[in-house]
TORGU-227182 format. One record per residue (C-alpha): residue number from 1; x, y, z. Coordinates in steps of 0.1 Angstrom, whole numbers. Last residue first. Example, Ala and Ser with C-alpha at 12.3 -4.5 7.8 and 13.67 -1.06 7.14 Angstrom:
BEGIN
@k->2 | east->137 | north->-11 | up->71
@k->1 | east->123 | north->-45 | up->78
This chain:
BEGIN
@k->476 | east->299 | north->373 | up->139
@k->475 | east->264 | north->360 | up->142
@k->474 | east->257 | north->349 | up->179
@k->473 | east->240 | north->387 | up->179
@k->472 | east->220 | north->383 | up->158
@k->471 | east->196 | north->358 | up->173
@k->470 | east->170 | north->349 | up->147
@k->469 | east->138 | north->343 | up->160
@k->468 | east->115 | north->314 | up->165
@k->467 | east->76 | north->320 | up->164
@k->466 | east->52 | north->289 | up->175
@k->465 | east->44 | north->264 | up->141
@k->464 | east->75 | north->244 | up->139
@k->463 | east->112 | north->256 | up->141
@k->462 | east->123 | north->228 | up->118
@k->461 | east->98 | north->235 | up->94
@k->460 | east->65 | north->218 | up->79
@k->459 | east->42 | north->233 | up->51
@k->458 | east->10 | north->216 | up->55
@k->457 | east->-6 | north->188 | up->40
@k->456 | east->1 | north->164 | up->48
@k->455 | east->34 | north->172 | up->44
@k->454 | east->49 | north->199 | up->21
@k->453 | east->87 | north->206 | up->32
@k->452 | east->101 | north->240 | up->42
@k->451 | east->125 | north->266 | up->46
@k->450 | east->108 | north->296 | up->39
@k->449 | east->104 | north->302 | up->78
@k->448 | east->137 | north->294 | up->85
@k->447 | east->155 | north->316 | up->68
@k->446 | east->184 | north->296 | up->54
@k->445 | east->219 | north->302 | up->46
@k->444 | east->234 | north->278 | up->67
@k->443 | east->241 | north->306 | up->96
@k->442 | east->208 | north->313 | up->92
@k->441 | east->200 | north->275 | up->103
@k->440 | east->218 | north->273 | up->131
@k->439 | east->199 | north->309 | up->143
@k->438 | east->166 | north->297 | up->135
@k->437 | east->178 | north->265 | up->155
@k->436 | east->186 | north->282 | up->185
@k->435 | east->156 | north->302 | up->187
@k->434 | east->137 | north->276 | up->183
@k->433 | east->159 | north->263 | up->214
@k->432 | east->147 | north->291 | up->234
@k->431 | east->175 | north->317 | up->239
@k->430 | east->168 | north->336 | up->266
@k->429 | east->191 | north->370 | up->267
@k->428 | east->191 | north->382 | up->300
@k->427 | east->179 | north->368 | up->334
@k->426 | east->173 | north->334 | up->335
@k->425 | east->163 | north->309 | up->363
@k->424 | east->182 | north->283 | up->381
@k->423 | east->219 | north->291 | up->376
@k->422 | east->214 | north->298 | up->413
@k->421 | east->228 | north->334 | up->416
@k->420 | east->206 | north->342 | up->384
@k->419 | east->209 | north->338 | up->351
@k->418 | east->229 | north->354 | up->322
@k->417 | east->228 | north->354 | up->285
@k->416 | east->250 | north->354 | up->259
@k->415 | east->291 | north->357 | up->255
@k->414 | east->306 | north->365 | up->225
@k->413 | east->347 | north->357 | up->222
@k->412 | east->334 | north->340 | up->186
@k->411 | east->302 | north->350 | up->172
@k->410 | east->291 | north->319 | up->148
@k->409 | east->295 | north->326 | up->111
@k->408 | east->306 | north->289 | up->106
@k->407 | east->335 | north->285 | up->134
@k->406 | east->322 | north->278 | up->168
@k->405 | east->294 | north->274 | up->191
@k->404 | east->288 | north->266 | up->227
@k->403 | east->260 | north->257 | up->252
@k->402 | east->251 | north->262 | up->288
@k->401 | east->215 | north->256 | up->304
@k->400 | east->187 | north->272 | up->318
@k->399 | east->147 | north->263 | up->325
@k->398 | east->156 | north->226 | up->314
@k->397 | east->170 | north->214 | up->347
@k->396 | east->175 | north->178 | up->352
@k->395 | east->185 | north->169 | up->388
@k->394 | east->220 | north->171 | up->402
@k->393 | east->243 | north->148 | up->421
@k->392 | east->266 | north->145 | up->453
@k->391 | east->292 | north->121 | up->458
@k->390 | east->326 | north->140 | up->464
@k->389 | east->319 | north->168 | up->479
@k->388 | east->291 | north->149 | up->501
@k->387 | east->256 | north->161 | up->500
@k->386 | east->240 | north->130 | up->488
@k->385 | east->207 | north->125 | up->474
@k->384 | east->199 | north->148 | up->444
@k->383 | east->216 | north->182 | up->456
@k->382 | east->201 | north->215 | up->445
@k->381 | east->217 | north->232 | up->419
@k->380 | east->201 | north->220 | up->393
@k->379 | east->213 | north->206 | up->360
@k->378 | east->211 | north->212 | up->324
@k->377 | east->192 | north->203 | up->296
@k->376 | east->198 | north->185 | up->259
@k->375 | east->231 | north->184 | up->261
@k->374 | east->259 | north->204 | up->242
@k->373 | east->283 | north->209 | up->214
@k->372 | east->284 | north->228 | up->184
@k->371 | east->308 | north->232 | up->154
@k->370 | east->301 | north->251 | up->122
@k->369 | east->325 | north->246 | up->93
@k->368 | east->329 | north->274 | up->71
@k->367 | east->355 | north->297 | up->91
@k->366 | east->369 | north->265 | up->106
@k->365 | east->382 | north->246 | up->75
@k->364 | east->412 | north->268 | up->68
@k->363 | east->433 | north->239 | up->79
@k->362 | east->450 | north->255 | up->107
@k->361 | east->413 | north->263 | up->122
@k->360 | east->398 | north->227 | up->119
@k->359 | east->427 | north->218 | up->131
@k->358 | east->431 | north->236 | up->159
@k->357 | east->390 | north->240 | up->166
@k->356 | east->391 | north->195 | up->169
@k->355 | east->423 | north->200 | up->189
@k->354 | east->400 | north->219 | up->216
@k->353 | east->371 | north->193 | up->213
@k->352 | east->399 | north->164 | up->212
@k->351 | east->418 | north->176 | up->247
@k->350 | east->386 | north->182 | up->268
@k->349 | east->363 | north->157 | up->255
@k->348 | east->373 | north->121 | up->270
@k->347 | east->389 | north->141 | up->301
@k->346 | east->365 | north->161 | up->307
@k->345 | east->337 | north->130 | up->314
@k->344 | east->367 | north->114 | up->335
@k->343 | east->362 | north->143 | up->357
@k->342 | east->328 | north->148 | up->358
@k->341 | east->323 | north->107 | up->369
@k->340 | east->335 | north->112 | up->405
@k->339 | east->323 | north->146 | up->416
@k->338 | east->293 | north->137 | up->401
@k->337 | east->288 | north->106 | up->417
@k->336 | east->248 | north->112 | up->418
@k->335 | east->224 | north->122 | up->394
@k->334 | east->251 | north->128 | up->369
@k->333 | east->235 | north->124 | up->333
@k->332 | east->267 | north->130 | up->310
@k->331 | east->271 | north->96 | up->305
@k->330 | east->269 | north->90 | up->269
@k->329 | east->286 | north->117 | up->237
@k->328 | east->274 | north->115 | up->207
@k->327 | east->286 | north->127 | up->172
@k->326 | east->265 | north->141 | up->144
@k->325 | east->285 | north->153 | up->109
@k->324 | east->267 | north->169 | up->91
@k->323 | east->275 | north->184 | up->53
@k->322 | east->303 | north->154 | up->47
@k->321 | east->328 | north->168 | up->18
@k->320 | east->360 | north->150 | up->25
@k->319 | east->371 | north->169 | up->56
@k->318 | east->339 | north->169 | up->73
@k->317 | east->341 | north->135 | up->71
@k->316 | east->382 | north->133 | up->81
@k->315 | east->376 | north->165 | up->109
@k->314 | east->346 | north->140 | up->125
@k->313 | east->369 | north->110 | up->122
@k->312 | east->395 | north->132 | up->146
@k->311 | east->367 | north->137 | up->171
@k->310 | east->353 | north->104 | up->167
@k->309 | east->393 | north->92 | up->179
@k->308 | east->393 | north->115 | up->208
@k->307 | east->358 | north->105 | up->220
@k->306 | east->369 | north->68 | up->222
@k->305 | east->353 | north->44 | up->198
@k->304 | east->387 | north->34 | up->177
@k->303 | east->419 | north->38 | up->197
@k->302 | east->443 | north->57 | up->177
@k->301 | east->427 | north->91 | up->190
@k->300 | east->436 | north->86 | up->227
@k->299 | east->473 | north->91 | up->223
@k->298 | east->461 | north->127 | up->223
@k->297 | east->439 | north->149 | up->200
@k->296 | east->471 | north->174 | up->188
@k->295 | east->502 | north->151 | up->198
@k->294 | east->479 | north->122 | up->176
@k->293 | east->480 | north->148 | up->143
@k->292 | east->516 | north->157 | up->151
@k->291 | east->526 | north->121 | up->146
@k->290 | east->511 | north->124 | up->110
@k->289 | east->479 | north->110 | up->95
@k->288 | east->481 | north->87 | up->69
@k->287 | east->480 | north->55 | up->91
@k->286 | east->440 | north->69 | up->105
@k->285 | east->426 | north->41 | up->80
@k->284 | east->391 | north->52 | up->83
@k->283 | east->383 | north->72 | up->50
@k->282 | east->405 | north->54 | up->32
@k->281 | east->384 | north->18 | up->34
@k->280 | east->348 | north->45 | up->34
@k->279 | east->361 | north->51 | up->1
@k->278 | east->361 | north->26 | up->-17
@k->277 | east->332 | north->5 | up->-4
@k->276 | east->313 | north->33 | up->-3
@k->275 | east->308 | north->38 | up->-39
@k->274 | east->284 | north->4 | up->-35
@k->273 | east->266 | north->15 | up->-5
@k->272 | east->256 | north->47 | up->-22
@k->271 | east->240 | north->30 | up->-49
@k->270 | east->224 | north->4 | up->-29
@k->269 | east->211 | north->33 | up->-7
@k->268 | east->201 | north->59 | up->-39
@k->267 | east->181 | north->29 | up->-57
@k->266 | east->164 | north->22 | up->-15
@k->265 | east->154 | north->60 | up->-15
@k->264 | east->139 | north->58 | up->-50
@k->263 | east->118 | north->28 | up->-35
@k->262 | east->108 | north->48 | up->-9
@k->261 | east->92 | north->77 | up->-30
@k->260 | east->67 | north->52 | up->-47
@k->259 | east->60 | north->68 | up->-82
@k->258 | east->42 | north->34 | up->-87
@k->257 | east->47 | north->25 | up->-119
@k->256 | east->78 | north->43 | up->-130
@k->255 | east->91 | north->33 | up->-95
@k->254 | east->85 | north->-2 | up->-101
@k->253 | east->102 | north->-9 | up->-133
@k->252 | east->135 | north->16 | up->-116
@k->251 | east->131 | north->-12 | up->-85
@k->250 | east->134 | north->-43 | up->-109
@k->249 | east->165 | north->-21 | up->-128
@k->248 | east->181 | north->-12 | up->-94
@k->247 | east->185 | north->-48 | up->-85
@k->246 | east->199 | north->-63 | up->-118
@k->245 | east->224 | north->-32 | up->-116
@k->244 | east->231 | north->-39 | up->-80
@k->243 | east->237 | north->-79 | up->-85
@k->242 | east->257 | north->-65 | up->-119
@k->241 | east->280 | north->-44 | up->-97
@k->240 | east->283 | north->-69 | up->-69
@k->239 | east->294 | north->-96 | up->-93
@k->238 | east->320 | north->-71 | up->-106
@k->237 | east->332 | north->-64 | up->-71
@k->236 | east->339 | north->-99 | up->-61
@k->235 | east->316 | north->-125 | up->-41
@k->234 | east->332 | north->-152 | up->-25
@k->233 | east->324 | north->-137 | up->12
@k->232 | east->301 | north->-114 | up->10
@k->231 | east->308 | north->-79 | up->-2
@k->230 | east->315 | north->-52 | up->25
@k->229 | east->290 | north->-25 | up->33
@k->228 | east->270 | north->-46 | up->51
@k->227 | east->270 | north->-27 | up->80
@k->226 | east->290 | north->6 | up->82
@k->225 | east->326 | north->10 | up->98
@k->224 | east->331 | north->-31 | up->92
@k->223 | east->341 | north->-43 | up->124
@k->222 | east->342 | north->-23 | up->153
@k->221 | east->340 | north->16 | up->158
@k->220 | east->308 | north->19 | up->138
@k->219 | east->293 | north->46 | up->116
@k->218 | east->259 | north->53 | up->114
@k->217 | east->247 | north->62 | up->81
@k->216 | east->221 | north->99 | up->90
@k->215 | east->190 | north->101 | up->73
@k->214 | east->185 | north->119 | up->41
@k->213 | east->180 | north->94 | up->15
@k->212 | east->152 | north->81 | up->36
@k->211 | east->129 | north->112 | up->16
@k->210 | east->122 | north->137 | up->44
@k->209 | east->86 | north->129 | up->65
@k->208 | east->109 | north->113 | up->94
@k->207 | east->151 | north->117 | up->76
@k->206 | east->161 | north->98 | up->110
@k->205 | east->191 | north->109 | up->133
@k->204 | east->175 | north->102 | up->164
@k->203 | east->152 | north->76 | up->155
@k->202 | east->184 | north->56 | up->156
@k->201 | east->189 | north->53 | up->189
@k->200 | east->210 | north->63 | up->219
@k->199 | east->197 | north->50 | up->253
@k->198 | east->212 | north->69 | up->282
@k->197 | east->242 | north->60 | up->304
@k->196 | east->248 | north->56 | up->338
@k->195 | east->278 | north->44 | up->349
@k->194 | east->298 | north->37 | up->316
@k->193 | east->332 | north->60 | up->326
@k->192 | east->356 | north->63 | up->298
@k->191 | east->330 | north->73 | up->274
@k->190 | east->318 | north->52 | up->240
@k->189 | east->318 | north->79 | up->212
@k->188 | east->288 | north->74 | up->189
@k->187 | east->295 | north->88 | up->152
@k->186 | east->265 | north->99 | up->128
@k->185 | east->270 | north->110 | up->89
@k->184 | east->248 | north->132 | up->67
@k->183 | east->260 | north->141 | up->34
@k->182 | east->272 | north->99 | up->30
@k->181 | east->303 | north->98 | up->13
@k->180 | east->310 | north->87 | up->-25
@k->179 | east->287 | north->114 | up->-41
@k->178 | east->306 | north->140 | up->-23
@k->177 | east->292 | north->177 | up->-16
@k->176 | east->258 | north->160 | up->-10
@k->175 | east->226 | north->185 | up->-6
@k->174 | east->220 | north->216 | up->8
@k->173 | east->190 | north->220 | up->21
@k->172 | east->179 | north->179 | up->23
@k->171 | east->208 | north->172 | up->39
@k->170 | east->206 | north->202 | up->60
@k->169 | east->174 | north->192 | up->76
@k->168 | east->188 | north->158 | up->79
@k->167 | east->217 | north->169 | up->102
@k->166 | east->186 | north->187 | up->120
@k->165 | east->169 | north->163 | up->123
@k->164 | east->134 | north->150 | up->107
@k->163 | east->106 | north->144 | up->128
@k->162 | east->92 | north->112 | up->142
@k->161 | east->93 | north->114 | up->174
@k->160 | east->75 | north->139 | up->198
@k->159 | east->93 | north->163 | up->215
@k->158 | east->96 | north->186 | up->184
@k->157 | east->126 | north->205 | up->173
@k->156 | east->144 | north->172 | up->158
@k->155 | east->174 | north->179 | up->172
@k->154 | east->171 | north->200 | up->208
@k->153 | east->131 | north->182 | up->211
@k->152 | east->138 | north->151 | up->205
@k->151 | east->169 | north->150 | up->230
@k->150 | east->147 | north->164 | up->251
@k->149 | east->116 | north->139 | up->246
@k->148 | east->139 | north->115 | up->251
@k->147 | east->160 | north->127 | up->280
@k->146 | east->133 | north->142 | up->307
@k->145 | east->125 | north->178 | up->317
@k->144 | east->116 | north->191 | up->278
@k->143 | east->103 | north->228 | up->278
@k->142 | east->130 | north->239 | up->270
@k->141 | east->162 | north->268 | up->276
@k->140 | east->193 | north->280 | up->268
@k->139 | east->205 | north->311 | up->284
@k->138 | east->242 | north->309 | up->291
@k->137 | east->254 | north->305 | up->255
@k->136 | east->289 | north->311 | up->245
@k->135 | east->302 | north->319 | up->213
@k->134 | east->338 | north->302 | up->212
@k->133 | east->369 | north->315 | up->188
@k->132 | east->380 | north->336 | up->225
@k->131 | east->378 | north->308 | up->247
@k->130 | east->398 | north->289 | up->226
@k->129 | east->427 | north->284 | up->254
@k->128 | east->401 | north->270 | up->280
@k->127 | east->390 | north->243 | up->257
@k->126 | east->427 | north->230 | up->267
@k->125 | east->423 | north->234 | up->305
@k->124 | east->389 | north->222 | up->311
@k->123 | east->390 | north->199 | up->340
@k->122 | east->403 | north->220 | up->369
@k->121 | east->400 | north->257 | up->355
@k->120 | east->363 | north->253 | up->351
@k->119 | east->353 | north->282 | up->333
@k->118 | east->345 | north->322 | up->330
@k->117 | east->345 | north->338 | up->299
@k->116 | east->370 | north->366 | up->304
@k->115 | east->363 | north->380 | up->264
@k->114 | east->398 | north->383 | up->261
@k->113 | east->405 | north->348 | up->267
@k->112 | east->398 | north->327 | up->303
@k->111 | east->382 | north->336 | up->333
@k->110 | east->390 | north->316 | up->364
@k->109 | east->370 | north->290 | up->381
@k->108 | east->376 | north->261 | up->408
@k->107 | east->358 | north->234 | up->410
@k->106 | east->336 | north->219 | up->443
@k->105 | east->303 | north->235 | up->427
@k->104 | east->278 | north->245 | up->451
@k->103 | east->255 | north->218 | up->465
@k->102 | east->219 | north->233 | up->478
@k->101 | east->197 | north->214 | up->497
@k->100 | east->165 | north->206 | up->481
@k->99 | east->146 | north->190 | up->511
@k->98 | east->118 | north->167 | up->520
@k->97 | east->126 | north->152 | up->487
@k->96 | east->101 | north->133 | up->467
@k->95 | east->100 | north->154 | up->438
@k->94 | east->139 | north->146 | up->433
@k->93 | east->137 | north->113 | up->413
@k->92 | east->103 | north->120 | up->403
@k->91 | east->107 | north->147 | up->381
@k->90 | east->103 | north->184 | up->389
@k->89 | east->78 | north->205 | up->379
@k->88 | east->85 | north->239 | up->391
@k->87 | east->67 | north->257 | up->419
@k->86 | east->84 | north->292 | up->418
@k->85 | east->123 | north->278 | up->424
@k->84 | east->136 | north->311 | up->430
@k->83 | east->110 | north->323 | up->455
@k->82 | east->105 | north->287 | up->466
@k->81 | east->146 | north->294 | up->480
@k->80 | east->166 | north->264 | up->474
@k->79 | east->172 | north->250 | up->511
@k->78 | east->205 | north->249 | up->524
@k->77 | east->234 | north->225 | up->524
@k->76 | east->259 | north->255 | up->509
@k->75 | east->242 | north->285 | up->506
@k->74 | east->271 | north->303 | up->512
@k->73 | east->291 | north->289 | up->484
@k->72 | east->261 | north->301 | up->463
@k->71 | east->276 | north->333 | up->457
@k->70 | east->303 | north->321 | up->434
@k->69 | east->282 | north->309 | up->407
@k->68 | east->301 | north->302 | up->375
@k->67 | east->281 | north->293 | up->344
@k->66 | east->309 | north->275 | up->323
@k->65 | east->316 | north->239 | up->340
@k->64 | east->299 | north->231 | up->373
@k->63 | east->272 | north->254 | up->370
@k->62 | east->261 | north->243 | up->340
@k->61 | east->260 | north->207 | up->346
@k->60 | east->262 | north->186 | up->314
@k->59 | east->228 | north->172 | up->303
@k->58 | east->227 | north->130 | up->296
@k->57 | east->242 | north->130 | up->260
@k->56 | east->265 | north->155 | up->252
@k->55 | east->261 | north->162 | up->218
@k->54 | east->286 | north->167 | up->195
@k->53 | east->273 | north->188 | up->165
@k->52 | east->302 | north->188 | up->135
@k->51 | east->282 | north->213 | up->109
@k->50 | east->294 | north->222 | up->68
@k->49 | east->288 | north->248 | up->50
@k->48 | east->285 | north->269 | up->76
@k->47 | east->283 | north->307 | up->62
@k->46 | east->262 | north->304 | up->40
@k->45 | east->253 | north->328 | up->12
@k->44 | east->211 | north->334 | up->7
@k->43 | east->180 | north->314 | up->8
@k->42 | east->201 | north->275 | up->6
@k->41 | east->196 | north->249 | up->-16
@k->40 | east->161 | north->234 | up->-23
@k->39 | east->182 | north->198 | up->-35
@k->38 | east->172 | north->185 | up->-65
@k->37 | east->199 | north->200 | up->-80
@k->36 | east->228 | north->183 | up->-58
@k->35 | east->209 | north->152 | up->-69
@k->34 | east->211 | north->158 | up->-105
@k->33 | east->246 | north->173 | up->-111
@k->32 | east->266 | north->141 | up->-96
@k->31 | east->235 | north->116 | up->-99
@k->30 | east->248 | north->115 | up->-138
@k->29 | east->274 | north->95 | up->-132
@k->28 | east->253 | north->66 | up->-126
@k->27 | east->220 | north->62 | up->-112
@k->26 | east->204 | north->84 | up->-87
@k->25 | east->197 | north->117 | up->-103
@k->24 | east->185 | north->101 | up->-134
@k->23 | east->163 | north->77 | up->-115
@k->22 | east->146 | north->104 | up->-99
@k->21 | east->137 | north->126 | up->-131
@k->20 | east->125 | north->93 | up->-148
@k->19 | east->101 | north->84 | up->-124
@k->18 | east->90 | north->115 | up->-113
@k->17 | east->70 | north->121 | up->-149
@k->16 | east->67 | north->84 | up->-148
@k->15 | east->30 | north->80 | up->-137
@k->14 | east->16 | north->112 | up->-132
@k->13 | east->27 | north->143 | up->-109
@k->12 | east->-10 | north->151 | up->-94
@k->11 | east->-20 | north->113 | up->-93
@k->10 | east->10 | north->95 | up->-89
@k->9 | east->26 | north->124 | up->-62
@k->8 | east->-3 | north->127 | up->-40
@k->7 | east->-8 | north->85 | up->-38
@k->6 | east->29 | north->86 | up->-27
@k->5 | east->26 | north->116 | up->-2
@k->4 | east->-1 | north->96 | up->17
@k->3 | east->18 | north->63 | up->18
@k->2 | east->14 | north->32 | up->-12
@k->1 | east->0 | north->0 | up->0
């Protein structure tokens, strides 16, 4: 049974108007000009052309890494004021409380670069030293108070599954730069410390009501980098060929009479798959890169799956004409041990994000290559069970949290927002993650309300129906 937009598209568009116009862009050489014209392409200029987003999966504390709260020191193991906290939800792992005793952080601060953004001096002494190509934001916020819907929420811009991403969004924008490379890649770093991770799946970086061609390939730090991409065994490359070609001709019969938009999608796959068998092999043999390379991200980087080494694969992607480049971060979700787990979470990101700016930077790449990182919430400042310096944890908080672009456009040295003495509520600046993603997008060369995809309908957008605004001033 053929979908919504399927039924739309053979009875408004015909029977092989589509067909033809697809299969061109798909097959052969010919897929080089044809699929980078099919895509809308961008409103104006851009100045990302290319987006590394490492997300922090679990919500980094705030307080404890960039939003420095001196003032709560004397607060220490008392009661979060219900003139500050003004009857927020809370979820039920602190709701119960009879108390909300507030832990400042144990870290030390000091402000770093020009702009004197203030940061952890204990575990962040290599971002430390690009304060100044950073724009920092203070005054995220959601509506969102547990992971998936969160998550959801920060990439998708809906809480409910089933939309299209934002490395998605740009796939379809702006189309592939390299036919032999995915234009939306996804890279899961596995952290030093496993205590308590979140689920990662793949509804995260789906294409939703996008054609499947858009979704993210997940690559893998064991085994074959993609699945299946290899041949089986006894089978060589010519058999391969004419197994796709016999394939892609039963599936080109059926698209011309059907107009079915997921069997173009499955043509593009088992073309894609095919070039990728030459050059993912390249892609992800690190023995080309020089000794200075591994001084740069640390000895870390030659071990598949550690942050380091998805840090340095990110560069490689983006490198060889990748648009979006998603990598994931677990175990940022410190309801307890924090004072345990935070430092082995810096470790596995502090080096490699700062080498990742280095050589983006040396290579001429930054200027055009947007990188973000955060988590999808932050924390409070109130204590979740223990009190202890060395044990205490933090609730999610969505009402403010801490996040940080660079390169592509993005303001560096700028620092936005504020909040209050708690790093509970804001007080400048909010940036709502619409906001956010109006802004990620303009830097892309998109407005967002023009940018669009019919859908039942109705015109849909990343920043969905309520307004979102352009931040200027995280533009440089």
């Amino acid at each position: 049974m053929l979908d919504l937009t399927s039924r739309r598209q053979f009875f408004t568009s015909g029977r092989n108007l589509l067909g033809g116009a697809a299969l061109a862009s798909l097959l052969g050489e010919s897929a080089q000009a044809s699929s980078s014209a099919a895509a809308p392409g961008p409103h104006f200029a851009p100045r990302a052309k290319r987006v590394i987003y490492l997300h922090m999966v679990g919500g980094p504390s705030q307080m404890d890494l960039f939003d420095y709260k001196p003032q709560v020191r004397r607060w220490y193991d008392k009661d979060l004021p219900e003139s500050v906290r003004q009857g927020q939800r809370l979820t039920t792992m602190t709701s119960g409380q009879s108390r909300f005793p507030i832990a400042p952080s144990k870290y030390r601060f000091a402000k770093q670069g020009e702009c004197g953004m203030w940061m952890n001096q204990d575990l962040l002494p290599w971002l430390s030293k690009k304060a100044d190509d950073i724009c920092w934001m203070r005054s995220l916020h959601t509506e969102a108070i547990n992971h998936e819907p969160a998550i959801a929420a920060l990439q998708t811009g809906n809480q409910a599954p089933g939309r299209p991403c934002l490395g998605a969004w740009a796939s379809y924008g702006l189309g592939p730069i390299n036919q032999n490379l995915p234009t939306f890649a996804v890279l899961i770093a596995v952290p030093t410390n496993r205590e308590q991770e979140q689920a990662i799946s793949s509804r995260l970086w789906a294409s939703g009501y996008l054609s499947g061609e858009h979704a993210g390939v997940s690559f893998r730090s064991k085994g074959d980098p993609i699945l299946y991409i290899n041949n089986p065994p006894g089978v060589p490359d010519h058999l391969r060929r004419r197994s796709i070609d016999g394939i892609n001709a039963l599936n080109q019969m059926n698209y011309q009479r059907l107009g079915d938009p997921q069997t173009a999608t499955r043509i593009h796959q088992y073309e894609m798959a095919f070039r990728m068998q030459a050059s993912v092999p390249e892609l992800t043999d690190l023995a080309s890169e020089p000794k200075h390379t591994f001084d740069l991200y640390g000895e870390a980087a030659k071990q598949p799956g550690t942050f380091a080494y998805t840090a340095l694969m990110a560069r490689r992607l983006s490198e060889r004409g990748v648009r979006f480049v998603q990598v994931y971060h677990n175990n940022w979700d410190h309801h307890g041990n924090l004072g345990g787990r935070m430092p082995s979470q810096c470790r596995d990101v502090d080096q490699p994000c700062y080498a990742l700016l280095e050589d983006l930077k040396q290579r001429g790449m930054l200027d055009d290559t947007l990188v973000i990182w955060g988590g999808e919430f932050g924390r409070t400042i109130y204590s979740q069970g223990s009190l202890s310096p060395d044990n205490y944890g933090r609730d999610h908080h969505p009402r403010c949290f801490t996040m940080w672009m660079a390169g592509g456009g993005a303001n560096g040295g700028h620092i936005h927002g504020e909040t209050d003495d708690f790093s509970y509520n804001i007080t400048r600046d909010p940036i709502h993650i619409r906001d956010f993603h109006a802004t990620i997008l303009q830097l892309m060369g998109f407005d967002h309300e023009r940018f669009t995809h019919r859908y039942q309908g109705l015109d849909q957008k990343l920043t969905g129906v309520v307004p979102a605004h352009v931040i200027p001033e995280l533009i440089a």
